[in-house]
N, C-alpha and C positions, 0 to 999 in steps of 0.2 A: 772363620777358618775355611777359606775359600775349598784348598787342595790338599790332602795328606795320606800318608798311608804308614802303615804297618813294618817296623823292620826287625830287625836281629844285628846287632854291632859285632861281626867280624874279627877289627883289629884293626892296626897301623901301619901304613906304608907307606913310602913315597911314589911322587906320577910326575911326569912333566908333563907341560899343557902345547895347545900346537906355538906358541912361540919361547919355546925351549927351557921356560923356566919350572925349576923343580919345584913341588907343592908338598907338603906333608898332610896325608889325606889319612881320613877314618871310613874305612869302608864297612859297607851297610846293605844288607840285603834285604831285599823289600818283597819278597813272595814268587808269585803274582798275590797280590789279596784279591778274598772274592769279597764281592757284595751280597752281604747276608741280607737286610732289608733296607727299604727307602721310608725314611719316614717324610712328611709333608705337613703344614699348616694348615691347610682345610681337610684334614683327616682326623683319628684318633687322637694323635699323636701330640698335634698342635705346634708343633716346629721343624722346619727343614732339618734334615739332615742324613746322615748316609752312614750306614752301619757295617764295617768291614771284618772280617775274618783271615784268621795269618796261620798258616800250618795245619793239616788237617789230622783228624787222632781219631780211635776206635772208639765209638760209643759207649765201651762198658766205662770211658774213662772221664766223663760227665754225668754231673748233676741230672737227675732227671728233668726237671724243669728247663733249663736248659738245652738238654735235649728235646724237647717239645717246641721250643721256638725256632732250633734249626730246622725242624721236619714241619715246622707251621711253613716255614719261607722255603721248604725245597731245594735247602744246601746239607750238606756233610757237616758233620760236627768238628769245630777248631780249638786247637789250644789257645790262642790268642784272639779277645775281639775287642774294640774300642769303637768309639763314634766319633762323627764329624761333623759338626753342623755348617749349614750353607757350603755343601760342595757342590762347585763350580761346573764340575763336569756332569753330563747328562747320565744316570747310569739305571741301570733296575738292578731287583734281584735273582742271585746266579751269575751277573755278569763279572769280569775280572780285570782290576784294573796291577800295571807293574810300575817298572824302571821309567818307560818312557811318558808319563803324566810331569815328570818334570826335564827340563833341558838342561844343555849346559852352560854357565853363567847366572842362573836362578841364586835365588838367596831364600833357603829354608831357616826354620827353628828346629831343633833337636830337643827330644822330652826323652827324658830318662830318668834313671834313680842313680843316684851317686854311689862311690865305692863302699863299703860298708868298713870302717876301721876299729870297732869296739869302741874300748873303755880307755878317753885319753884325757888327759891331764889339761890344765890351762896352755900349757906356750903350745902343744900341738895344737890344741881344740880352737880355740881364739888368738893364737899369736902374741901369749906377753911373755913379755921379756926376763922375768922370775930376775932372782934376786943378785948378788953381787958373789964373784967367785970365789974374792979376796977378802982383806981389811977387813976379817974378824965377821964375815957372814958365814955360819954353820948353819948346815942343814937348813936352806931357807934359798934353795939354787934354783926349783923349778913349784916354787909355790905361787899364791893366786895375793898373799896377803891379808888382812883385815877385811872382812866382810859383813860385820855388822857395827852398833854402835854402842858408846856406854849410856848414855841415858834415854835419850829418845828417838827415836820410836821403839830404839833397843829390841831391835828384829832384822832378818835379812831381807834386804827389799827384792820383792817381787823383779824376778825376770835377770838376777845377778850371777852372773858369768864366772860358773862353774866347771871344775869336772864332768865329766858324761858322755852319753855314748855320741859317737862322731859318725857321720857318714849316714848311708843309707837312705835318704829323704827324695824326693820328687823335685827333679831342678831345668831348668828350660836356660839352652843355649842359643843365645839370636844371632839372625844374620849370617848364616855361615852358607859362603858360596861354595856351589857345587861343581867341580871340575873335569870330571868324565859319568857320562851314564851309558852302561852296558845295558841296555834293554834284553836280550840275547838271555842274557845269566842273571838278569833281574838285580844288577849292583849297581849302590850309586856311590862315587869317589865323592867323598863331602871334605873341604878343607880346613883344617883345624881339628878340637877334640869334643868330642860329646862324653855326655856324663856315663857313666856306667862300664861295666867291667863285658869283658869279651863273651859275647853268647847270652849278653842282656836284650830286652826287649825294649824298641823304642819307637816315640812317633815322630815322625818328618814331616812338618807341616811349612805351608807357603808361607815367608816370611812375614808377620803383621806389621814391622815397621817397613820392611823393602818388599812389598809387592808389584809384580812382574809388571805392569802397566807403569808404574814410577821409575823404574831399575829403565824399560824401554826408554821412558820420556828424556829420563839423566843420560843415557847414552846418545841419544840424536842429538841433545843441545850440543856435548862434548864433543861428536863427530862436526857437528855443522861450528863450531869454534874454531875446529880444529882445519875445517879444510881452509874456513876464513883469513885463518892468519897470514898463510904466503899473499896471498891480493893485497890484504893488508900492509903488508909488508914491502911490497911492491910499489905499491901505490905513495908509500911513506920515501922511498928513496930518491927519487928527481927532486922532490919537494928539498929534501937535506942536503942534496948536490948543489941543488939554487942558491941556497946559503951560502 
C-alpha cells in the first residue's frame, strides 16, 4: 500500500474534465491527516508502515489507552486512525499529509462499509427470482424454495443462501480514476461510486492493480503510437499511389 489517506464521502455530483466531458464523481474529503507515528522494520515494530489520524476531538472523548499513545507521539487525539504499510512518501510524526499526495488521472481503491439494509428476503439479498405469479402458484411469489433434503444427509448444507441481514460489511472498490484534486479544501473528485452512505469514513489507497508507474508506462506507449501513426500513414500513401 504504497500511498493512502483517510477520507469522509461527501456525496454525488457531477464535473467536467479539461476536455469537456462530463464525469459522475463521488467526492471525498481527505483532512489534512496527520501523521501519528512511523512505524519501521529495524525498530520495535518490525514492519514499515505509517500511522494516520483523521479529525481531531476533545480528550475526555477517548480511551484512555489511546490517549497515551497519542501524547507518547506528540499529536492531539483523532476520531479516526488507520495504518498504511510501505508508504511511499518520506514522513515523521506531527507531519500532515492532504489532497495533493495524489494527482489527477491517478487510479485509487476506495475501502469502505456498504449501506446497511436490514432484514431481506432471497430476491433482494441474492437476486432469485421466487416463484411464478400465475398458473396456480400461491403464496410461493418471493420464496427461496426447498432447502434441505428427504433422506440424506437430510440437513441444510452449510453456507445455503438465505434470508438475512444485507449490507453493512467492509468492501473495496478498484481502480477508480481520479478527476479533479482541490488541494486548497483538501477534496478529491473520484469517478464512479464508492461503498458507503454520505458522512461514512473511508480509505483511498493507490491502486494495487494500476499503480502510477504502470498507468505512466501505458500512457507513453499510447502517446508514442499515437504520434506514430500519421508518419505511418504517410509513408504508406506513395507506396499505394505506385499501385
Amino acid at each position: 500500500m504504497p500511498l493512502g489517506l483517510l477520507g469522509k464521502k461527501l456525496g454525488q455530483t457531477r464535473v467536467y474534465d479539461a476536455s469537456g466531458v462530463m464525469h459522475s464523481v463521488t467526492v471525498v474529503h481527505v483532512g489534512p491527516n496527520r501523521v501519528i507515528q512511523v512505524k519501521t522494520q529495524g525498530g520495535k515494530d518490525g514492519y514499515n508502515a505509517v500511522q494516520l489520524g483523521l479529525y481531531e476531538q476533545k480528550e475526555s472523548r477517548v480511551a484512555k489507552p489511546t490517549l497515551g499513545h497519542f501524547k507518547k507521539h506528540g499529536v492531539p487525539a483523532f476520531k479516526k486512525v488507520t495504518e498504511f504499510r510501505d508508504f511511499s512518501k518520506e514522513v515523521k510524526s506531527g507531519d500532515t499529509v492532504g489532497a495533493d499526495l495524489f494527482s489527477v488521472g491517478d487510479f485509487i481503491d476506495a475501502i469502505g462499509v456498504t449501506k446497511g439494509r436490514g432484514f431481506e428476503g432471497v430476491v433482494a439479498r441474492h437476486g432469485f427470482a421466487g416463484g411464478d405469479s400465475t398458473h396456480g402458484a400461491k403464496g410461493w411469489h418471493r420464496r427461496s424454495g426447498a432447502i434441505g433434503q428427504r433422506l440424506f444427509p437430510g440437513t441444510v448444507m452449510r453456507g445455503m443462501k438465505m434470508p438475512g441481514h444485507l449490507g453493512q460489511i467492509r468492501r473495496t472498490t478498484q481502480n477508480l480514476e481520479i478527476i479533479q484534486v482541490r488541494a486548497e479544501d483538501n477534496i478529491l473528485l473520484i469517478k464512479g461510486a464508492i461503498p458507503g452512505s454520505n458522512d461514512d469514513y473511508v480509505i483511498i489507497r493507490e491502486s494495487k492493480k494500476l499503480p502510477r508507474e504502470l498507468v505512466a508506462k501505458k500512457r507513453a506507449a499510447a502517446e508514442a503510437k499515437a504520434k506514430a501513426a500519421p508518419a505511418k500513414k504517410a509513408k504508406a500513401a506513395p507506396a499505394k499511389a505506385a499501385k
